[in-house]
Every structure is written in C-alpha cells, then in structure tokens.
TORZATI-387868 format. One record per residue (C-alpha): residue number from 1; x, y, z; residue in three letters. Coordinates in nm, 4 decimals, decimal comma. Layout:
BEGIN
ATOM num       c1       c2       c3 residuo
ATOM NUM        X        Y        Z     ALA
...
//
This chain:
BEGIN
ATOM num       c1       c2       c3 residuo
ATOM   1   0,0000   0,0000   0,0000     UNK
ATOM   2   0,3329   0,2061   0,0770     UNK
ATOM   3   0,4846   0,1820  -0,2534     UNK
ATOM   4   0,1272   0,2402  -0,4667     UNK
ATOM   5   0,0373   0,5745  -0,2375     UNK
ATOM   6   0,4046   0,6910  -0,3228     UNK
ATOM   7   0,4186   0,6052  -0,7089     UNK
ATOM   8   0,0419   0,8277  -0,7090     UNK
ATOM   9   0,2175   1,1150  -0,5798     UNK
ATOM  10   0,2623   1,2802  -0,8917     UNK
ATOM  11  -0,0398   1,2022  -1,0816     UNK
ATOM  12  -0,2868   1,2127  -0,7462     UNK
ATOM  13  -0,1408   1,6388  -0,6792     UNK
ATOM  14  -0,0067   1,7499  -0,9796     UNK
ATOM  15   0,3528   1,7860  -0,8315     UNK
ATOM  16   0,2582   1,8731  -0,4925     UNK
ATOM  17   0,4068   1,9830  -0,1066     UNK
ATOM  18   0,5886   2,2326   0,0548     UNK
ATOM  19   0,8347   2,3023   0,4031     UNK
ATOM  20   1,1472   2,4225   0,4593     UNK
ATOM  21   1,4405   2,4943   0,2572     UNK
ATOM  22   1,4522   2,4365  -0,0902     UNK
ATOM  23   1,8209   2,5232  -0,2691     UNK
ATOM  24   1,9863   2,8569  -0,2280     UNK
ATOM  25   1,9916   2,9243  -0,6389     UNK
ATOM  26   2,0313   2,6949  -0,9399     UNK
ATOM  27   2,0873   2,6353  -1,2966     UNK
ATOM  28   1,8504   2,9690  -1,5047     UNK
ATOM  29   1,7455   3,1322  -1,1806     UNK
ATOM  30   2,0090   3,4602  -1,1686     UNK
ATOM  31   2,0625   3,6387  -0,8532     UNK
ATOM  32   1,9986   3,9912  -0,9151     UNK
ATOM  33   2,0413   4,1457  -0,5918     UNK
ATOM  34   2,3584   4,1324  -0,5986     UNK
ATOM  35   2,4506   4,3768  -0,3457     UNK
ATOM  36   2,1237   4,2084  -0,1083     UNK
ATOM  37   2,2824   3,8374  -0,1397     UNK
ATOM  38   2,6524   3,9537  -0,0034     UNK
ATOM  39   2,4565   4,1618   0,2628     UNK
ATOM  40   2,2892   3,7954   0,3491     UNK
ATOM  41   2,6464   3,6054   0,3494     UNK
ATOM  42   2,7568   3,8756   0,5458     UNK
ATOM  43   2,4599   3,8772   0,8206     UNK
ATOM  44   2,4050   4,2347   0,7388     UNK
ATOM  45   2,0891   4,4748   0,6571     UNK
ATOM  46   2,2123   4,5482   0,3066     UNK
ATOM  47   2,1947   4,9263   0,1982     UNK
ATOM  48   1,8670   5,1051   0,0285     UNK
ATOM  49   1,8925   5,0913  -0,3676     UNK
ATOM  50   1,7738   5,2380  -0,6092     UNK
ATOM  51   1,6202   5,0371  -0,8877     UNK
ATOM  52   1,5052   5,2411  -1,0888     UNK
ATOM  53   1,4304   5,6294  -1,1650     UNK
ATOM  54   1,1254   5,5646  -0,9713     UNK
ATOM  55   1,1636   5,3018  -0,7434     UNK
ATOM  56   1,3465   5,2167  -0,4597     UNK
ATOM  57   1,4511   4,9038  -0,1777     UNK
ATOM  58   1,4263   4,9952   0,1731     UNK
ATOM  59   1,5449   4,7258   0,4301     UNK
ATOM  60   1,3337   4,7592   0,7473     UNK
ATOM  61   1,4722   4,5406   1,0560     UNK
ATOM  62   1,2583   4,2706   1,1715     UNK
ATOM  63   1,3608   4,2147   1,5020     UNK
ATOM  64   1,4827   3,8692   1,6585     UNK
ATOM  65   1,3952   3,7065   1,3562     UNK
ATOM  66   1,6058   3,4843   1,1314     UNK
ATOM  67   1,4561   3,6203   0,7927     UNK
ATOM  68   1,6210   3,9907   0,9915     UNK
ATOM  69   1,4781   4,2530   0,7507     UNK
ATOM  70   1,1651   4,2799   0,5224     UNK
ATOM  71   1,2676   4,4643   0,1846     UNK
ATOM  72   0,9566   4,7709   0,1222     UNK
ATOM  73   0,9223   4,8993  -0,1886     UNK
ATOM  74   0,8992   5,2498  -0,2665     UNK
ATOM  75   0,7499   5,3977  -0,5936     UNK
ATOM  76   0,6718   5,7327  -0,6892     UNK
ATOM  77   0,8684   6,0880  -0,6232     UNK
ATOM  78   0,8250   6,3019  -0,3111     UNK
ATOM  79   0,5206   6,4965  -0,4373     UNK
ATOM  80   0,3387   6,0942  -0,4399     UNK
ATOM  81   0,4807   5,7623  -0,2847     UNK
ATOM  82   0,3625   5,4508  -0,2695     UNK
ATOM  83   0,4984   5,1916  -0,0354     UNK
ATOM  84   0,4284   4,8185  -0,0804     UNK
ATOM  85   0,4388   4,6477   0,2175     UNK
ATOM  86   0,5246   4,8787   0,5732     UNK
ATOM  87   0,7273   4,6639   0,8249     UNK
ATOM  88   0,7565   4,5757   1,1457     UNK
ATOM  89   0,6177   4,7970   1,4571     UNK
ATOM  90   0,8964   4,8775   1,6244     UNK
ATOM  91   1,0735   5,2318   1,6848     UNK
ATOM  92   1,4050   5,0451   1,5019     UNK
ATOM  93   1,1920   4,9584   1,2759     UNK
ATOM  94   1,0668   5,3077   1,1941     UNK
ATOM  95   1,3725   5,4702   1,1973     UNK
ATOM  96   1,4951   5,2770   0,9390     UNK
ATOM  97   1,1941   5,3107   0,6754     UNK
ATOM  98   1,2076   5,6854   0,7779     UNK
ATOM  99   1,6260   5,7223   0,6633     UNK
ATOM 100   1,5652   5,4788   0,3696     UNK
ATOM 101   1,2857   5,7576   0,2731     UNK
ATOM 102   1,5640   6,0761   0,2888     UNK
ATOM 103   1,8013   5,8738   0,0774     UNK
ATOM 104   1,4940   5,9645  -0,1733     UNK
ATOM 105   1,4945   6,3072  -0,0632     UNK
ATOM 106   1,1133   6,2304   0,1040     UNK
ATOM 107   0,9745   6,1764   0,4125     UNK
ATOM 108   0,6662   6,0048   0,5414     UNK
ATOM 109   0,4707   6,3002   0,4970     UNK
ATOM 110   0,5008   6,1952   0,1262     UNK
ATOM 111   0,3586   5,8740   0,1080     UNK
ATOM 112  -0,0081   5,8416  -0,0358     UNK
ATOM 113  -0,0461   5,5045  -0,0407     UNK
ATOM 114   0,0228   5,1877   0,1251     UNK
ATOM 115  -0,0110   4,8614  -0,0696     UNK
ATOM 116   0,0012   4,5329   0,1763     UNK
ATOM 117   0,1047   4,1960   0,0533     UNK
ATOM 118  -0,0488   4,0620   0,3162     UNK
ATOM 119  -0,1300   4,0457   0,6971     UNK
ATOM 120   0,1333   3,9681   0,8764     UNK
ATOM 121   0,3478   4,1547   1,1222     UNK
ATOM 122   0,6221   4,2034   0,9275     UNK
ATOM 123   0,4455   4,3457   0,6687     UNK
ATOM 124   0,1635   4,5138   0,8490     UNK
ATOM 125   0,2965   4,6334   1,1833     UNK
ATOM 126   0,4034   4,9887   1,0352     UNK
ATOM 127   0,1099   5,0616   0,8158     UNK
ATOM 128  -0,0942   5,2494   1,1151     UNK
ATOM 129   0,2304   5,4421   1,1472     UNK
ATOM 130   0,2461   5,5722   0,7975     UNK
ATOM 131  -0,1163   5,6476   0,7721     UNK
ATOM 132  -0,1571   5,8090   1,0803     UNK
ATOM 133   0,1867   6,0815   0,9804     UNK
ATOM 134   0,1066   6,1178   0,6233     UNK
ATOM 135  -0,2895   6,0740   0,5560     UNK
ATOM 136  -0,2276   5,7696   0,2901     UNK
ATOM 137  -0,4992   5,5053   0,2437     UNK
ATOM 138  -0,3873   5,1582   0,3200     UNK
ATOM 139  -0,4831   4,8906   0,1052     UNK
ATOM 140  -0,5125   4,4790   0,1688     UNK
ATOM 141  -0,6838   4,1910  -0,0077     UNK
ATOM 142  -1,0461   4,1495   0,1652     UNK
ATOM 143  -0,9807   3,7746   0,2959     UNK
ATOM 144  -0,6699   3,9380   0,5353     UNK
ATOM 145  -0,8811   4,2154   0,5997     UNK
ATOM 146  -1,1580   3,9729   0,7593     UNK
ATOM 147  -0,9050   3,7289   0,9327     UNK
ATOM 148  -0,7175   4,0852   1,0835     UNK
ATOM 149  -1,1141   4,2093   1,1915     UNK
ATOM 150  -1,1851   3,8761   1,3826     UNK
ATOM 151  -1,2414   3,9268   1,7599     UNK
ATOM 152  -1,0320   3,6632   1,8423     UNK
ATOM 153  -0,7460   3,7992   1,6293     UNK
ATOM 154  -0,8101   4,1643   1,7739     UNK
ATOM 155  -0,8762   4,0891   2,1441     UNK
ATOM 156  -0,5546   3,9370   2,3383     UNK
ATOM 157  -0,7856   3,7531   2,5495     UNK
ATOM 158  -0,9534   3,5726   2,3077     UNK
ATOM 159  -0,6264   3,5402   2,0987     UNK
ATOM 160  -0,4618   3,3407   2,3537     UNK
ATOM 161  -0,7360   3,1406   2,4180     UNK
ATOM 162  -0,8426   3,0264   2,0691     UNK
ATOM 163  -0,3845   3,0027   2,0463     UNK
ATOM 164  -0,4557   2,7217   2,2827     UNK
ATOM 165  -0,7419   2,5577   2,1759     UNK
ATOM 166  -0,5953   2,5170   1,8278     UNK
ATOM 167  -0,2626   2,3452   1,9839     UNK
ATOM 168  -0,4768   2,0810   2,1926     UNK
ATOM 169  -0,6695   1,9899   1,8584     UNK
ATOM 170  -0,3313   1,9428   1,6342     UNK
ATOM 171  -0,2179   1,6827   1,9366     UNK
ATOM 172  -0,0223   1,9022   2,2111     UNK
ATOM 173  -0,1260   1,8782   2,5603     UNK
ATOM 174  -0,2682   2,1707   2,7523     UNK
ATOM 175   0,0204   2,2298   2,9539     UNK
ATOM 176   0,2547   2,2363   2,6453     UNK
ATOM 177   0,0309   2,4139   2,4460     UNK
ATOM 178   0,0200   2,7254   2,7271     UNK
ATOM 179   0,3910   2,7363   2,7301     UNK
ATOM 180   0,4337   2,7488   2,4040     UNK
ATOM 181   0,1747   3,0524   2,3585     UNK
ATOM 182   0,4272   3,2884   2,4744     UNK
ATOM 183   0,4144   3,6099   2,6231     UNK
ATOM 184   0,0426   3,7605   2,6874     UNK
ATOM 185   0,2161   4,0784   2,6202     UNK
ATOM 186   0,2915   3,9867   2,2120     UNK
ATOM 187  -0,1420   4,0093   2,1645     UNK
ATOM 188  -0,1753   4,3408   2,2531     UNK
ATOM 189   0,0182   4,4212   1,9341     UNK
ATOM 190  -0,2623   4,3205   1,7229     UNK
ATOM 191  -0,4620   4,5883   1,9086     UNK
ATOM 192  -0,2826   4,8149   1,7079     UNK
ATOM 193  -0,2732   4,6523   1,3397     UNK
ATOM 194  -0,4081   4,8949   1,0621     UNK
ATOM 195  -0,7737   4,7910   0,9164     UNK
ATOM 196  -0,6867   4,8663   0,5596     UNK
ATOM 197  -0,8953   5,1772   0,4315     UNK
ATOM 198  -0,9655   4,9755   0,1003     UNK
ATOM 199  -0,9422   4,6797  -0,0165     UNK
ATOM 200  -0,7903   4,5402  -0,3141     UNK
ATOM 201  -0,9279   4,2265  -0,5312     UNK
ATOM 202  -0,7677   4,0029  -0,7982     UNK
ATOM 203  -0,6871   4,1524  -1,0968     UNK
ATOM 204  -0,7450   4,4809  -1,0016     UNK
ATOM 205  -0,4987   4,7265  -1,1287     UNK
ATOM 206  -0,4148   5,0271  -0,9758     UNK
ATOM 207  -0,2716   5,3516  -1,0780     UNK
ATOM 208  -0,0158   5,4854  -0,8250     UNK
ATOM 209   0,2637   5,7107  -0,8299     UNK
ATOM 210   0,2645   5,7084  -1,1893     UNK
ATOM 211   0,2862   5,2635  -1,2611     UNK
ATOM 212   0,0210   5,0600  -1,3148     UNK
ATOM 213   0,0039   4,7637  -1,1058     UNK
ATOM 214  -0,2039   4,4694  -1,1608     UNK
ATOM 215  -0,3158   4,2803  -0,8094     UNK
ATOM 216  -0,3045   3,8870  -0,8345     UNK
ATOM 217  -0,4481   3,6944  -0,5413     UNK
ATOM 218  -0,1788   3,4340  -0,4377     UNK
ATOM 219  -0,3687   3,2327  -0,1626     UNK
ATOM 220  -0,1617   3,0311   0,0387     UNK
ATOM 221   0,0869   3,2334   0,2594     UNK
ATOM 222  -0,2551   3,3741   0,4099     UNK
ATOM 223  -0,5671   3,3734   0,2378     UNK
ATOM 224  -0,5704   3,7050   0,1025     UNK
ATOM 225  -0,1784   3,7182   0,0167     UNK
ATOM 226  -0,1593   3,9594  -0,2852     UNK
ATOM 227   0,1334   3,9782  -0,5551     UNK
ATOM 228   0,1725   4,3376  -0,7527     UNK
ATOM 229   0,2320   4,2708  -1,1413     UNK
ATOM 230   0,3665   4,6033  -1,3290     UNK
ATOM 231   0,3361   4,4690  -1,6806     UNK
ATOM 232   0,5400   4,7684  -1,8316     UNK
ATOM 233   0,8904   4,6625  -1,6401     UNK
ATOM 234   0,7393   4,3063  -1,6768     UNK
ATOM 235   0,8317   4,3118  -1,2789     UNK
ATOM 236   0,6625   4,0781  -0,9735     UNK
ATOM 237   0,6258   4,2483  -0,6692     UNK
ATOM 238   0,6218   3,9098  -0,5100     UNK
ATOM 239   0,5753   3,9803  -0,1112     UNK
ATOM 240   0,6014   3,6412   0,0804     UNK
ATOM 241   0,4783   3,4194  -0,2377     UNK
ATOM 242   0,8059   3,3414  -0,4041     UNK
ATOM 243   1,1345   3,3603  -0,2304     UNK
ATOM 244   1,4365   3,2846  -0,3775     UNK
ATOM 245   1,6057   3,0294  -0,1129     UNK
ATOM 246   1,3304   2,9375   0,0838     UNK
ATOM 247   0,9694   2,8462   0,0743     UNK
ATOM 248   0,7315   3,0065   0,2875     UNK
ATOM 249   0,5367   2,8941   0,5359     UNK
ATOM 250   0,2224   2,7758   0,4338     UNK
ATOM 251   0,0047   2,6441   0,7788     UNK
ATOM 252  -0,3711   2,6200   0,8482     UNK
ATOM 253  -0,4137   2,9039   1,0069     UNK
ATOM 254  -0,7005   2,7284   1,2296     UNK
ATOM 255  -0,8910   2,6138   1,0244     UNK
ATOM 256  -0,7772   2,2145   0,9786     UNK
ATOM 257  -1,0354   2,1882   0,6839     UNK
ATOM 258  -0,9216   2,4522   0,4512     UNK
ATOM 259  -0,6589   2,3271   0,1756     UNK
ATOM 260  -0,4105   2,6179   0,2203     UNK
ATOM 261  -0,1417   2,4062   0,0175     UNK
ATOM 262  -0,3222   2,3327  -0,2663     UNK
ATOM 263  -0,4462   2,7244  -0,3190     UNK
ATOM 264  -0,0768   2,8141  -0,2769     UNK
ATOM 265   0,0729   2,5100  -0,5505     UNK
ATOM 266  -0,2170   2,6549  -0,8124     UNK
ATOM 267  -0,0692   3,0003  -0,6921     UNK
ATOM 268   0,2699   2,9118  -0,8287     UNK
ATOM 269   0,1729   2,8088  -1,1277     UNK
ATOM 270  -0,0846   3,1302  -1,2115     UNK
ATOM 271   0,1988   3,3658  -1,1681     UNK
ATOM 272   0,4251   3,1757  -1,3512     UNK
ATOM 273   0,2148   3,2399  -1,6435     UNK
ATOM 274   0,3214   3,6131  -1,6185     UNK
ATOM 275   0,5915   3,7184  -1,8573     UNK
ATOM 276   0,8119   3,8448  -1,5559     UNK
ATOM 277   1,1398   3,9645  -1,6142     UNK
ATOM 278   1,2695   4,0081  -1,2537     UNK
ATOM 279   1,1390   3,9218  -0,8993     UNK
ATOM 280   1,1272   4,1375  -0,6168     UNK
ATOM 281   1,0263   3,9321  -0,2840     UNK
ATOM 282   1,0098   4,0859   0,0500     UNK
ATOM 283   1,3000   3,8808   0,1858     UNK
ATOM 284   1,6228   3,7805   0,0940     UNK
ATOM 285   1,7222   3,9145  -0,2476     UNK
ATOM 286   1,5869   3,9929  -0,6265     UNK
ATOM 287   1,6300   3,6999  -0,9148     UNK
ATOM 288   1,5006   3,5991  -1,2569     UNK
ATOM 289   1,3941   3,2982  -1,3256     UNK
ATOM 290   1,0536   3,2902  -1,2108     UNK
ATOM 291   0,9613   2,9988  -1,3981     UNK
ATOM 292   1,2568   2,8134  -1,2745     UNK
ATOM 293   1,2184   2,9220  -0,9347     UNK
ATOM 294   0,8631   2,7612  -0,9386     UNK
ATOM 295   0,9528   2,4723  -1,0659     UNK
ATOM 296   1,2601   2,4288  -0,8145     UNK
ATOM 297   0,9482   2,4419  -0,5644     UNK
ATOM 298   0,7189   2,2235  -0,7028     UNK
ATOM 299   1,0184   1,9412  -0,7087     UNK
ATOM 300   1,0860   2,0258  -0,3426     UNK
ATOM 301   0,7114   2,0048  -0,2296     UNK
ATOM 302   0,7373   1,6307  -0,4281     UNK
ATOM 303   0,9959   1,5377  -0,1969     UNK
ATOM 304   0,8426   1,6869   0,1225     UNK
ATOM 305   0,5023   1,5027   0,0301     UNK
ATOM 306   0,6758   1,1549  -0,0261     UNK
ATOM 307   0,8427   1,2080   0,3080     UNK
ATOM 308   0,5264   1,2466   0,4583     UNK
ATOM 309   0,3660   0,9873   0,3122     UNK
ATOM 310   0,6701   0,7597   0,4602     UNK
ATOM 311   0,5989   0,9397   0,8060     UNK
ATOM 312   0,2294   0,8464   0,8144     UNK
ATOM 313   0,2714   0,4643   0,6635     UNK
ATOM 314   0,5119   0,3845   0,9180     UNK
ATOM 315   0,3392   0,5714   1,2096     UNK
ATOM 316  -0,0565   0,5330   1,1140     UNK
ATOM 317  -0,2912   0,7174   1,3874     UNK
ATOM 318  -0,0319   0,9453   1,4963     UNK
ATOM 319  -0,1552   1,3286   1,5363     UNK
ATOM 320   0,0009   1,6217   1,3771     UNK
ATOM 321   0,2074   1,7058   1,7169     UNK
ATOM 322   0,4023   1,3559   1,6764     UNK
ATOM 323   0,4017   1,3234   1,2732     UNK
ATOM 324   0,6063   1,6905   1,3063     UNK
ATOM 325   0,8580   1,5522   1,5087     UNK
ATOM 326   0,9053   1,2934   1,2556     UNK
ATOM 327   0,9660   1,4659   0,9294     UNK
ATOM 328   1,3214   1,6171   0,8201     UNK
ATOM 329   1,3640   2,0094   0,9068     UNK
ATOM 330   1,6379   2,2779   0,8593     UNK
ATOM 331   1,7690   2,2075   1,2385     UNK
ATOM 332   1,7405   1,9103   1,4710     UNK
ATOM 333   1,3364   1,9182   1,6234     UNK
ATOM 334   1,4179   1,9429   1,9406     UNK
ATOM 335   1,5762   2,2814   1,8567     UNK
ATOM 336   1,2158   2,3403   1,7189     UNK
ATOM 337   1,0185   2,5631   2,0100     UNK
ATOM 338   0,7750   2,8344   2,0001     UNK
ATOM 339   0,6870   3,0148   1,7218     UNK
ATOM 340   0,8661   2,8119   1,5320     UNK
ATOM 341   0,7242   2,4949   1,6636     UNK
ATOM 342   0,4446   2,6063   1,5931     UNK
ATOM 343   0,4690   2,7029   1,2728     UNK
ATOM 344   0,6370   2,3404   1,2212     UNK
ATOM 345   0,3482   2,1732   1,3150     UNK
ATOM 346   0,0707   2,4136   1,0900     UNK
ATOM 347   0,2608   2,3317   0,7836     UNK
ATOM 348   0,1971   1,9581   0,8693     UNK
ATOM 349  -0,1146   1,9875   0,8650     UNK
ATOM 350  -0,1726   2,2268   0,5428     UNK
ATOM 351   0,0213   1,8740   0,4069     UNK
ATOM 352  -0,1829   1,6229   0,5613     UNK
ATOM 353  -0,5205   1,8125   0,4537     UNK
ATOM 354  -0,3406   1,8264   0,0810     UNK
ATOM 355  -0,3158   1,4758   0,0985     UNK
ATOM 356  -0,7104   1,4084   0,2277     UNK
ATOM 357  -0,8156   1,6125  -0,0150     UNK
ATOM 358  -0,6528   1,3657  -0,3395     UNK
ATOM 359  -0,7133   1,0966  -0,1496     UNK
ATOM 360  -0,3645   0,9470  -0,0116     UNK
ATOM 361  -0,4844   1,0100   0,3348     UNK
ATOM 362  -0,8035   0,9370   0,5805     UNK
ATOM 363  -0,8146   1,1076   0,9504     UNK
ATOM 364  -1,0116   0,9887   1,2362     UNK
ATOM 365  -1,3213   1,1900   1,3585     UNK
ATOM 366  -1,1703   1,2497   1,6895     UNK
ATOM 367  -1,1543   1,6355   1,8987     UNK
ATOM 368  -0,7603   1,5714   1,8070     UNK
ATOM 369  -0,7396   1,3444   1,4194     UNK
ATOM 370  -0,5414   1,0672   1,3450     UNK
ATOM 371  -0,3857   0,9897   1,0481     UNK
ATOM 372  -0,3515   0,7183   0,8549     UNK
ATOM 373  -0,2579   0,6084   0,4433     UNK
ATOM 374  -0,6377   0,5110   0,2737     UNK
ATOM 375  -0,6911   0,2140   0,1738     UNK
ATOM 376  -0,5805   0,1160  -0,1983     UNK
ATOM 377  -0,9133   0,1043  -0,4379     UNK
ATOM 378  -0,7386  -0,1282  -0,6628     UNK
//
C-alpha cells in the first residue's frame, strides 16, 4: 500500500508539497540582488537601492527574527509615494523606513499610499504608522482584511485562548500548548494593526505614483496574500509568495479543513504564467527565473510530500504534534520551540489536509485526528 500511495504522488497532486528549505539558487534562476545576497552572506541589513528612476529598496529590521529585515518597496517621487508592504512595529523599525525615505529626498509626509502583501506583522505592523503621519490610504486583499477584523485575532484575550485551543486539537497537551503561547504581552500588538482603508481584489490594477500595477491573489501564505504585477517593467512584486532560497510557510491558520497548500501550488503556477522579467520578494534578495524558481518548488514540495507519506505509513494514527517531530527540518526538532514549533506543526497539517483532499490520506473523527494512508481502491 506504501509503494502504490508513493508512485500516485505525482499524478494524485499534480507535483505537490511544501516546508522548509529548498536550494539557495540553481541552474537559469540569476541572482539579481547582488549587493542584497553579499549583505545575506555577510549577516548584514544590506543598503537602500535604487532600482530604478522611480523606485526604490528599503530594508526595514525585523527584530529577533532569522529572515532579519523585510525589503519595502517604494514607488513614486516626493510629491506621491507609494509603499508596498510597511514593516515591522517597532521604533528600530521606523527609523529605518524613515532614513531609507531621505536617501529619496522624502519623508513620510510623502507617502499616499500603502499597498500590503499581506497580513502579517512584518508586513503590516508599520502601516498604522504611515497612515496616521502622512494621511495615505492603506490597502489589503479582503480575505486578510476579515481574518485581521476577527475578535479573536483583535482581542488578546480571546487570541490566547483560541492560540490554545488550536494546539490541543493538532495533538499538544494543555500544559505544552500554554507554554508554548508565549508572552500575553505579544497580543496586545494586534490591538494596534491597521484595518486597511480599502481593499484590493484580484486583478485589479491600480494607478499609483505614476505605474500601473495589476493585483493577483496568491492564496496560500494567508488567504488574502496579494502579488503586484507592473506589466510595463514586466516586474513581480512578489511579497512572501516566491522567495528565492526558501519556501514560505504555508500552515492552516485554524482552520484544519481549509486546503491552504493546494491554493498556494495553483498560486505558483498562475503567476508563472506572467511574462516576468525580474522578482522582487520581500525577503532575501531579487532573481530571474521565475519559472525556474517555481519549478525548483514544485520538485521540493514532491519530496516533502513523499516524506510524509513515509511518516504516516510507518506511524498510522499518529496526530500532527508527533508526525512533526518525525519529518526532516532545517535544524534538529528538538531545537524546534515556540513560534517556530508552531509554525512546524501548521505546515503539517496544510500537508496532511493536501493529501485528504486527493485521497492518499483518511483522519479519524476524533476532537484531536489521526492519520492514517487510505486504503488502496485497486
């Protein structure tokens, strides 16, 4: 039953899973950041650059985080900016976007609007911050607007709470699942978390600072993660969607039922079908090779999935909590804690729903599901 499940791999998901490091660059994918990659090497916040007459990279710092900066885009001249993406809320944070902005002669009192990839922290945090010193609207893809609305996103109370209950049902046990919450204090950030002023839908284009950019819903990431297209410079604004060494996380974001990796994998493929010239993500560095650089990911997702499938054949009725700790990650798992644990464990189960869904895997009924290969139909 093993070997069948594996050899349906490819034809049952259409090339199909994702996790963790995939390779740093390879054969028709051309680093283009040139300047961003040595900053990387170097464990460094690269410099801002200018890209073009109109355009602009500004590192912001993400604090205590591995990924260390998020790379905003800035469009426009001083009498109207745009800025894709914001940063993290911190006062390091905002220092830096503001002295990225003089090296454009500008301030934040210049920016009119504020385009969000999507809703997390990193890319978010800032947005209030710009709005609130220079008037501009904010703008966010409705799905991340509703998830960032939610009471039990909004109120740390709840937050914490529904934090918890969402551990217990992927297999932890109460006590872990508290500790691993972390600080109480970390909610009351999301007190503070812009409501976008308008919201921006697939295929919309919009007509700032003098581009045209055409929105592209890239589910997956989060549900409303948004890519900017500017067909003219044939460039991707990619945001968290395509990276160039790693893939990115792609959980359940509680809700076990939705198929978060399967809207991501059709994802890929959509914006492959752009005629993009270069990619600018929000982390790492620039490349070419989009096409490449999807296919490099759909190979690595085929490898992740077969692993799985391993995982659950050899361990049938395990939970999501144990079948984590089974799989191959960047680090040893027992280095695996918090955030990043939990994170870990998400992912697994964005996989194991992928695999329900084409029918490779069957789960138990249970408050906590079990896992287990289906039964071969032949």
């Amino acid at each position: 039953m093993m070997q069948q499940a594996t050899t349906g791999v490819r034809s049952a998901l259409a090339r199909g899973m994702t996790v963790n490091a995939v390779s740093e660059h390879g054969p028709n994918v051309e680093v283009t950041g040139v300047v961003q990659h040595a900053a990387w090497h170097q464990r460094v916040i690269p410099p801002v650059e200018r890209l073009a007459s109109d355009l602009w990279s500004i590192p912001v710092p993400i604090p205590n985080n591995p990924l260390r900066y998020v790379s905003i885009y800035a469009l426009g001249s001083q009498s109207s900016l745009t800025l894709i993406d914001a940063g993290w809320n911190s006062d390091d944070s905002w220092a830096a976007l503001c002295t990225g902005l003089s090296h454009l002669h500008a301030s934040i009192s210049d920016v009119t609007a504020c385009l969000v990839t999507h809703q997390h922290f990193d890319h978010v945090g800032l947005a209030h911050r710009v709005r609130e010193a220079s008037g501009a609207w904010v703008g966010m893809h409705p799905a991340d607007r509703d998830a960032l609305c939610r009471p039990e996103f909004r109120d740390p109370e709840l937050a914490l709470s529904a934090e918890v209950d969402w551990l217990i049902r992927l297999g932890a046990s109460r006590d872990e699942a508290v500790r691993l919450r972390g600080d109480p204090l970390l909610y009351e950030r999301r007190r503070s978390i812009a409501i976008p002023d308008r919201l921006i839908v697939d295929g919309q284009d919009l007509s700032v600072s003098g581009r045209t950019l055409r929105a592209v819903h890239t589910p997956g990431h989060t549900p409303g993660h948004l890519c900017f297209v500017d067909h003219r410079t044939r460039l991707l604004f990619a945001g968290d969607h395509v990276l160039p060494r790693i893939s990115p996380n792609i959980a359940a974001h509680h809700d076990s039922d939705a198929d978060a990796l399967g809207r991501f994998l059709a994802s890929l493929d959509m914006i492959a079908s752009y005629g993009i010239d270069e990619v600018l993500p929000a982390h790492e560095w620039r490349f070419r090779g989009l096409r490449t650089r999807v296919q490099q990911l759909h190979e690595h997702h085929e490898r992740r999935l077969k692993e799985l499938l391993d995982v659950v054949g050899r361990h049938p009725g395990s939970v999501p909590w144990e079948i984590a700790g089974e799989l191959t990650w960047s680090r040893p798992w027992h280095d695996y804690d918090g955030y990043m644990r939990i994170s870990a464990v998400g992912e697994t189960v964005a996989h194991l729903v992928r695999l329900m869904r084409v029918g490779l895997v069957t789960a138990t009924a249970d408050a906590v599901p079990r896992y287990m290969l289906a039964r071969s139909k032949g």
